[in-house]
DRENTORLUM-245764 format. One record per residue (C-alpha): x, y, z; residue in three letters. Coordinates in steps of 0.1 Angstrom, whole numbers, padded with zeros to 4 digits, always signed. Layout:
<sites>
XYZALA/...
</sites>
This chain:
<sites>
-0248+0660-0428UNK/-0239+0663-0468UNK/-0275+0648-0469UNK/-0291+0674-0448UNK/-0270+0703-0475UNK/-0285+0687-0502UNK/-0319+0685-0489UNK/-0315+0725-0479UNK/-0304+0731-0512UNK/-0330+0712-0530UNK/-0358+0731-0506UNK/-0343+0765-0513UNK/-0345+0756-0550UNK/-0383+0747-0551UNK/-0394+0778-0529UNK/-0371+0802-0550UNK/-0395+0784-0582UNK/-0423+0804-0566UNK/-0406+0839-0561UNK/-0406+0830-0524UNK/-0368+0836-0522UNK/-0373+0876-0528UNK/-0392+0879-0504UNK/-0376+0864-0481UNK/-0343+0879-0488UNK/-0362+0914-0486UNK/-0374+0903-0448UNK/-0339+0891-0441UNK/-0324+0928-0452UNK/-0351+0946-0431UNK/-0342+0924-0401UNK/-0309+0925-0398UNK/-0297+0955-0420UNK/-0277+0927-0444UNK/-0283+0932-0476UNK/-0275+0892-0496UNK/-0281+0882-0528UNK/-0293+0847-0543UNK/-0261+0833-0536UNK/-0265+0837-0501UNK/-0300+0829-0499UNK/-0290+0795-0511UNK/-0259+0794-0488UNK/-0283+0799-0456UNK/-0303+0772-0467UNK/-0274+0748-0468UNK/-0261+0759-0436UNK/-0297+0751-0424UNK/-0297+0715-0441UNK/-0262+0709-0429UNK/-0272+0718-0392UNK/-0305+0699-0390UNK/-0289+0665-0411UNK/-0261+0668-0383UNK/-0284+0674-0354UNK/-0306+0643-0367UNK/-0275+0623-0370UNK/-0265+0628-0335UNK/-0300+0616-0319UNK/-0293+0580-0335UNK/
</sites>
């Protein structure tokens, strides 16, 4: 699981090097009406990590 945060981490990292983070942060405001900042850009992609290292650990 704390592998799967850092691997979100480290993904939302590389894609935020490539502006990619604005724009999804812009899609994620028209969607849902949230407005979030970097901070939580980052945070969702930990969730996400966290989620999918803990899902991976419970299929082995």
């Amino acid at each position: 699981m704390l592998g799967g945060l850092i691997v979100g981490l480290l993904v939302g990292w590389f894609i935020s090097m490539f502006g990619v983070n604005d724009l999804l942060i812009q899609g994620f405001s028209e969607l849902t009406g949230i407005i979030i900042s970097n901070a939580g850009f980052y945070t969702i992609f930990a969730i996400m990590g966290a989620v999918g290292g803990a899902l991976n650990n419970c299929k082995k």
